[in-house]
C-alpha positions in Angstrom: -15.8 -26.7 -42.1 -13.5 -30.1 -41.3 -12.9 -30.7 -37.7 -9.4 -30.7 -36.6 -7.4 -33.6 -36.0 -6.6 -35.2 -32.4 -3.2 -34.1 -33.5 -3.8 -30.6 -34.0 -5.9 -30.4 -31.2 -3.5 -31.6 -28.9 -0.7 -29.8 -30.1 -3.2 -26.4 -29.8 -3.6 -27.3 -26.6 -0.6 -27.6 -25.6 1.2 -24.0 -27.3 -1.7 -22.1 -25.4 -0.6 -23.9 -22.0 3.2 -22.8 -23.3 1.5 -19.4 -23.8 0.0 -19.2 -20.6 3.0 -19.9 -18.6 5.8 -17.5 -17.9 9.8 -17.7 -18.9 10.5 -19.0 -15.9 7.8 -21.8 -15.3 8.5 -22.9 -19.0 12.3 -23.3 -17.9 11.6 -25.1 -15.0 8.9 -27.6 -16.4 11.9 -27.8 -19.3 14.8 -28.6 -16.5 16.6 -26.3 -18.5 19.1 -24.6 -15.7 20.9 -22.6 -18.2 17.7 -20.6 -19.0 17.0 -19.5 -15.5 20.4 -18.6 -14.7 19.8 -16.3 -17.3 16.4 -15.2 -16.4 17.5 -14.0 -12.7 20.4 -11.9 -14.2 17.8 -9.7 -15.8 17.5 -6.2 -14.1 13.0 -6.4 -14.5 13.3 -10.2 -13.5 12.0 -9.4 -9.7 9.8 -6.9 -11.0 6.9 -9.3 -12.1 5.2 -12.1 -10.6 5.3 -15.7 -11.7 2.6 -17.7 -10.4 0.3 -19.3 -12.6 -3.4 -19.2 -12.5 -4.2 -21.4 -9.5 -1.2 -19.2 -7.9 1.4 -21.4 -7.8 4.7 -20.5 -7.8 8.1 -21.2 -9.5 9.0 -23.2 -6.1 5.9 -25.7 -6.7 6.7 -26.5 -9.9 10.7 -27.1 -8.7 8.8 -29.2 -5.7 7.9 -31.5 -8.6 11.4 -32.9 -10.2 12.1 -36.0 -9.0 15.9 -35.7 -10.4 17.3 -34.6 -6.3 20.8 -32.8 -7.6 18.5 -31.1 -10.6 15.8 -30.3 -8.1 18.2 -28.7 -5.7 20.1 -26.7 -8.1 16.7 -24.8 -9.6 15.9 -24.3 -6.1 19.2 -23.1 -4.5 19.7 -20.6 -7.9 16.5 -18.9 -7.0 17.0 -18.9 -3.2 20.5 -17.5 -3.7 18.8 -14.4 -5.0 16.3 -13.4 -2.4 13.3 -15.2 -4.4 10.6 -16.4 -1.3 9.7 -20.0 -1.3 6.7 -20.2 1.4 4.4 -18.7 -0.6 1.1 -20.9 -1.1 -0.9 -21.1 -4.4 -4.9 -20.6 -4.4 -6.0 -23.8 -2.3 -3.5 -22.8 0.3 -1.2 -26.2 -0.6 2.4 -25.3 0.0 5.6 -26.6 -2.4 6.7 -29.8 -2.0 10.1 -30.7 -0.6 9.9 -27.6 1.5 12.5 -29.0 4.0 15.3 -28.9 1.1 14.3 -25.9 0.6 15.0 -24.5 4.4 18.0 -26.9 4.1 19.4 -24.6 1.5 18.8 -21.2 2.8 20.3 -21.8 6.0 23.3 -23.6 4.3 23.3 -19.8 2.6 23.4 -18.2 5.8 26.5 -20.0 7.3 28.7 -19.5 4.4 31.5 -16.8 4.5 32.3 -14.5 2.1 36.3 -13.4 2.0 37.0 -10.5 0.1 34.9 -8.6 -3.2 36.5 -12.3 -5.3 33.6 -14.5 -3.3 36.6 -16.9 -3.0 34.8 -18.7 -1.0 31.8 -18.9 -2.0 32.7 -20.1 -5.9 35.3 -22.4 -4.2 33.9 -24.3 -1.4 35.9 -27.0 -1.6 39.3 -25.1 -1.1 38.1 -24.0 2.4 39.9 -26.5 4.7 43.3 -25.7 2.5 42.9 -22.1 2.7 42.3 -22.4 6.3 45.4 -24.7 6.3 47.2 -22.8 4.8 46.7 -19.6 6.8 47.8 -21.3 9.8 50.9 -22.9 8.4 51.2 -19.3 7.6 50.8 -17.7 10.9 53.1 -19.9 12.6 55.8 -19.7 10.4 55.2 -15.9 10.7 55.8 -16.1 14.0 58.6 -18.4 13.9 60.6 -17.0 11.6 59.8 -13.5 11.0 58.2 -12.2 13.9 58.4 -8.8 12.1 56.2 -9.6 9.8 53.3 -10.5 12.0 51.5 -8.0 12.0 51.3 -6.7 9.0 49.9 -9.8 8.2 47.4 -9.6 10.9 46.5 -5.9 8.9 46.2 -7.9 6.3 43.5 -10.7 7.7 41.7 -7.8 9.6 41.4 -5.6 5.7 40.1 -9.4 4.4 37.3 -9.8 7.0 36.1 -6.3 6.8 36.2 -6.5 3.0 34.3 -9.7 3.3 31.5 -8.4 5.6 31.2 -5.5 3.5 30.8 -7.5 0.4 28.2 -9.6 2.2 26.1 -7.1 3.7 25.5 -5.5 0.1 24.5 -9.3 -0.9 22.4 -9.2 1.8 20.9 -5.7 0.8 20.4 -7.1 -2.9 18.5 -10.3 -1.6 16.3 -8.5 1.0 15.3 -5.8 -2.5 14.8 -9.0 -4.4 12.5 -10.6 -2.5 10.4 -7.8 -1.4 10.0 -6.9 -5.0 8.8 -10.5 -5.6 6.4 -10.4 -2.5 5.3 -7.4 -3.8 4.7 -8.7 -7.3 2.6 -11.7 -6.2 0.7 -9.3 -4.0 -0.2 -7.4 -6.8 -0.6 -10.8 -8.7 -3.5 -12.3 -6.1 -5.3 -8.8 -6.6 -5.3 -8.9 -10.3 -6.8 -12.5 -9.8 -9.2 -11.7 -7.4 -7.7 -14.4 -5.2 -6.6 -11.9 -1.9 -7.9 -12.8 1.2 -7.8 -11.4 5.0 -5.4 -14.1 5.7 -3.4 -13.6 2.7 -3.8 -9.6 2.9 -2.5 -9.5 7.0 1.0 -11.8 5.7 1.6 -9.6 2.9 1.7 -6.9 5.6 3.6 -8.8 8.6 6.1 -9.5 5.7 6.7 -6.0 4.8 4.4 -5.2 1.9 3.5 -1.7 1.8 -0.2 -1.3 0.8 -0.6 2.3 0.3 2.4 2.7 -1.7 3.7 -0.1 -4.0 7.0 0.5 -5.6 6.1 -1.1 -8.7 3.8 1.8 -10.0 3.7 4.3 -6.9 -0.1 3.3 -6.4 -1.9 1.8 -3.5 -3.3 -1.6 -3.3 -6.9 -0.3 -3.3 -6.0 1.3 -6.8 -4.5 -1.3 -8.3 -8.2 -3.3 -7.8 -10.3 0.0 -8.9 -7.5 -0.4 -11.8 -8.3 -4.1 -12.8 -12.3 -3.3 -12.0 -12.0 -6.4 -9.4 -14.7 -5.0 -6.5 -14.8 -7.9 -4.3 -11.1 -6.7 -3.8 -12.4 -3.1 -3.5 -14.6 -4.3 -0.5 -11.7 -6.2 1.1 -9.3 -3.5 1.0 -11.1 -0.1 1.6 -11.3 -0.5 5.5 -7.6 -1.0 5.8 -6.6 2.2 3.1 -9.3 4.8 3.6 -6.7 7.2 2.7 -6.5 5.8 -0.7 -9.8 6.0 -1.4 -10.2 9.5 -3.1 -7.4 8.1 -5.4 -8.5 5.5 -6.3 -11.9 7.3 -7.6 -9.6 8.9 -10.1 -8.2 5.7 -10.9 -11.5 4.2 -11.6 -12.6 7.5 -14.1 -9.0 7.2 -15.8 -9.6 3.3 -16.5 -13.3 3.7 -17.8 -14.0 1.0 -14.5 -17.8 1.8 -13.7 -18.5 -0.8 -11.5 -15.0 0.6 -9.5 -16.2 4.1 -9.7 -19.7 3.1 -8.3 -18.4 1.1 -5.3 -15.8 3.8 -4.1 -18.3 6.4 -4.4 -20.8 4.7 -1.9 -17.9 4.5 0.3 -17.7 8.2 0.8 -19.6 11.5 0.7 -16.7 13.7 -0.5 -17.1 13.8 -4.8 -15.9 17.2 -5.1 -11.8 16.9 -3.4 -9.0 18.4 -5.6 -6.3 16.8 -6.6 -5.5 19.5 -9.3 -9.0 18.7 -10.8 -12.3 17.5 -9.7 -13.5 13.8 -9.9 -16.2 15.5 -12.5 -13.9 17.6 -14.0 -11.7 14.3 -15.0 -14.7 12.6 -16.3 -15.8 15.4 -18.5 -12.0 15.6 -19.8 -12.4 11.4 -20.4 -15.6 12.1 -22.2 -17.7 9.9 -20.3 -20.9 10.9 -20.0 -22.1 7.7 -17.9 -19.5 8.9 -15.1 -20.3 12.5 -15.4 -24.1 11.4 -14.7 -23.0 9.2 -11.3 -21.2 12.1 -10.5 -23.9 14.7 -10.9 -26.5 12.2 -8.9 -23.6 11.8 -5.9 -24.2 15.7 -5.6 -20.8 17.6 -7.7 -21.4 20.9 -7.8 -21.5 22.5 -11.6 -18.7 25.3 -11.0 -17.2 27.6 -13.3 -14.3 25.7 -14.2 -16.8 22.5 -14.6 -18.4 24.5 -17.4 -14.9 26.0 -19.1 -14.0 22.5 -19.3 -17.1 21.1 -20.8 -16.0 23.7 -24.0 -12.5 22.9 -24.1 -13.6 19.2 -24.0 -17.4 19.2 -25.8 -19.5 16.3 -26.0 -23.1 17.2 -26.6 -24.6 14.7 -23.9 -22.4 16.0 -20.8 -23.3 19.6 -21.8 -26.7 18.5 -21.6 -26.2 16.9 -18.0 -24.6 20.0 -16.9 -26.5 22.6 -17.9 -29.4 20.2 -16.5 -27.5 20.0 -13.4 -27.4 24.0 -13.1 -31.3 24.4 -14.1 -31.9 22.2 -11.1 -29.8 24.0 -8.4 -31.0 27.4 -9.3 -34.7 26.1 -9.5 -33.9 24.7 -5.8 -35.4 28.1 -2.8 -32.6 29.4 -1.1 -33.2 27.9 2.4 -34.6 30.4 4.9 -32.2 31.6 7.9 -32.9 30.4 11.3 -34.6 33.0 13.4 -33.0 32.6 17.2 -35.2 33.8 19.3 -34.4 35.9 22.4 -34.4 33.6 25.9 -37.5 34.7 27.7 -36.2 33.3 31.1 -32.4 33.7 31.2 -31.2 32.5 34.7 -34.8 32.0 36.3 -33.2 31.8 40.1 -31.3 34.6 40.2 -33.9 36.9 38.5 -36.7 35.9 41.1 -34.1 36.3 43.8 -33.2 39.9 42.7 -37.5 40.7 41.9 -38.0 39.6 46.0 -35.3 42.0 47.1 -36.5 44.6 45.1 -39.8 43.7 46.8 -38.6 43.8 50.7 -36.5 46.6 49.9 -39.7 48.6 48.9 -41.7 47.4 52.1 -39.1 48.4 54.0 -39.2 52.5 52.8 -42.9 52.2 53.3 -42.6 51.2 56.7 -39.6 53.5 58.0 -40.7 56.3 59.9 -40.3 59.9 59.1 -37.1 60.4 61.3 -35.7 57.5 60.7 -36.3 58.2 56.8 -34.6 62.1 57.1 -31.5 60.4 59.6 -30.7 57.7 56.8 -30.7 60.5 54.3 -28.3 62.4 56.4 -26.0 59.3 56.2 -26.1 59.3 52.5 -25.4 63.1 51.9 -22.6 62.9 54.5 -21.1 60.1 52.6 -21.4 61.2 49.3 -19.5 64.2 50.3 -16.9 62.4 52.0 -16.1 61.0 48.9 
C-alpha cells in the first residue's frame, strides 16, 4: 500500500484533534464569539461537561488568548451564565489569567438590574444620565408639583422591587447553571478515571450530590460500576454504602464483570429486592458468567429464580441452576442444638436452703416430748383461728 503524505497525515491529524474537542473548545481555540453566544443559549448546554482529556476546561483554553478585550469577552460570556472557572485540569494547574477572571465576576455582582428591560445592564453607559436625570426629576417634583411626589416615589419603590425580583431569578438561573456544570465535570473525572479524595471532598463542599445526580437520577458509585472504572469503585464505596446494592444492578444491566465482581466482595447481601433479585436480572440479561458469580456468592435458587429461567431459557444457566439446587438439597439439614438443663441453677441459695432443711431436722430430733405436743398445740390453735 503507498504511505500517506506529510500532507495527509497532518491534516488527519489534525480533524481527529477537531473531533476530539467539544463545540465549545473548538469555538474558543477559533476566537469565534458568535458561536458561543450561541452555544450557552442552548437549553442541554449545562448539561454536559467540556473538559478535554487532560481535564481542562473551557476557562484554560480562554486563559490562553493573548487578544485582552477578546480574552475578556469569552470569559465574561461564560461567567455571566453561572459557568465555574476554578476548576483545575488533571495535573492540578489552574487557568491562566485567573485574576481577570475574579475581576469580572465581582464586576457582575455590583451591577444593578432596574426593571424586567435589564436597562441597566445592556446600557451601562447611560447610568450617570439616568441617575441624573432622576434627580433633576425629584427636585423639580418637589418644586413644582409637590402633588406629584409620591406617586412618583410609588413609582421608584415598584422599579426596585421589580429589579430585585428580576435579579434574584438571574441569580436562581446562574446558581442551576453552574451546579449542573459542576455536576457534569464530576461525572466527567469519573468517566476518566481521574477522581481523587481531594477532588471527590470539593465536589462535595461545593454542593455536588453523590448519591443522587440530577443528570440521570443515579449515584456517583453507579455511574463508575456503569463505565466499569473500579479504581473509582474503590474510591467511592466508603462514602455511598447505600448505593451499593444499586449499583450491583447497574453492573448486571451494563454486562460490567469486573464492576459486578468488586461490589459483590464489598458485601454479603446478593439476594435484596429491588422488584427482582440480582440473579434473577442476570438470568433475564442472559449472562451465564454473572449468574455463575452469583451462584458462588451464595443466591439462593427460589421458585421464581426457576420460572424465570423458562420465560428467559439459555441452556447453560439452566444447567447452573439446576446444579445449584442438586447441591443445596445434597447439603444434611443441620442438627438442632440440644440445651441442656442447668445442673446447678443458683448454687448459694440452694446450699443455703439444703443447711436449713438440715438444722431444722436436728432441731425436731432434739425437742422433747412436751415441748413437741405444746408446739403442736400452737399450730392447731392457729390453724383454727384462721
Amino acid at each position: 500500500m503507498p504511505r500517506k503524505s506529510v500532507k495527509n497525515q497532518n491534516s488527519e491529524k489534525k480533524q481527529n484533534q477537531l473531533e476530539i474537542l467539544n463545540p465549545l473548545l473548538d469555538a474558543i481555540q477559533k476566537h469565534d464569539l458568535q458561536a458561543v453566544s450561541n452555544l450557552i443559549k442552548a437549553p442541554e448546554f449545562f448539561n454536559q461537561s467540556y473538559k478535554d482529556k487532560a481535564g481542562n476546561t473551557p476557562f484554560h483554553y480562554i486563559g490562553e488568548i493573548s487578544d485582552e478585550k477578546l480574552r475578556q469577552q469569552m470569559a465574561k460570556k461564560l461567567i455571566y451564565v453561572g459557568m465555574p472557572f476554578t476548576g483545575t485540569n488533571d495535573k492540578d494547574e489552574g487557568p491562566k489569567c485567573l485574576a481577570e477572571f475574579y475581576a469580572i465576576q465581582a464586576k457582575k455582582r455590583k451591577r444593578f438590574i432596574s426593571g424586567s428591560s435589564n436597562f441597566w445592564l445592556i446600557h451601562p453607559r447611560n447610568n450617570a444620565n439616568l441617575f441624573l436625570s432622576i434627580f433633576i426629576s425629584f427636585g423639580m417634583s418637589i418644586l413644582l408639583a409637590p402633588a406629584l411626589f409620591l406617586p412618583l416615589m410609588l413609582g421608584l419603590v415598584l422599579q426596585v422591587i421589580i429589579g430585585e425580583r428580576a435579579l434574584q431569578r438571574e441569580e436562581q438561573l446562574v446558581a442551576k447553571h453552574r451546579a449542573a456544570q459542576l455536576e457534569a465535570d464530576f461525572i466527567n473525572d469519573i468517566k476518566r478515571d481521574k477522581l481523587n479524595v481531594v477532588k471527590l471532598v470539593k465536589y462535595i463542599e461545593q454542593g455536588v450530590n453523590i448519591h443522587n445526580l440530577d443528570s440521570g437520577n443515579q449515584s456517583a458509585l453507579e455511574i463508575a460500576a456503569k463505565f466499569g472504572v473500579t479504581n473509582q469503585i474503590n474510591l467511592l464505596a466508603p462514602y455511598t454504602k447505600e448505593d451499593l446494592l444499586l449499583a450491583v444492578y447497574t453492573a448486571i444491566g451494563n454486562y460490567k464483570m469486573e464492576s459486578l465482581n468488586l461490589l459483590l466482595s464489598k458485601t454479603d447481601d446478593v439476594d435484596f429486592n429491588y422488584h427482582y433479585t440480582p440473579l434473577i436480572v442476570a438470568i433475564r440479561s442472559k449472562r451465564p458468567d454473572m449468574v455463575n458469580v452469583l451462584l458462588h456468592k451464595g443466591a439462593k435458587v427460589s421458585d421464581l429464580v426457576m420460572d424465570t429461567a423458562k420465560l428467559h431459557p439459555n441452556a447453560e444457566i439452566t444447567r447452573l441452576l439446576e446444579n445449584a439446587q442438586k447441591k443445596a438439597k445434597a447439603k444434611p439439614a443441620a442438627k438442632p442444638i440440644a440445651h441442656k438443663k442447668p445442673t446447678n441453677v443458683v448454687p448459694m441459695f440452694d446450699a443455703k436452703r439444703k443447711a436449713a432443711s438440715k438444722t431444722q431436722s436436728k432441731r425436731s430430733a432434739t425437742e422433747k416430748p412436751a415441748t413437741k405436743a405444746v408446739n403442736q398445740r400452737k399450730q392447731s390453735l392457729r390453724s383454727a383461728k384462721k
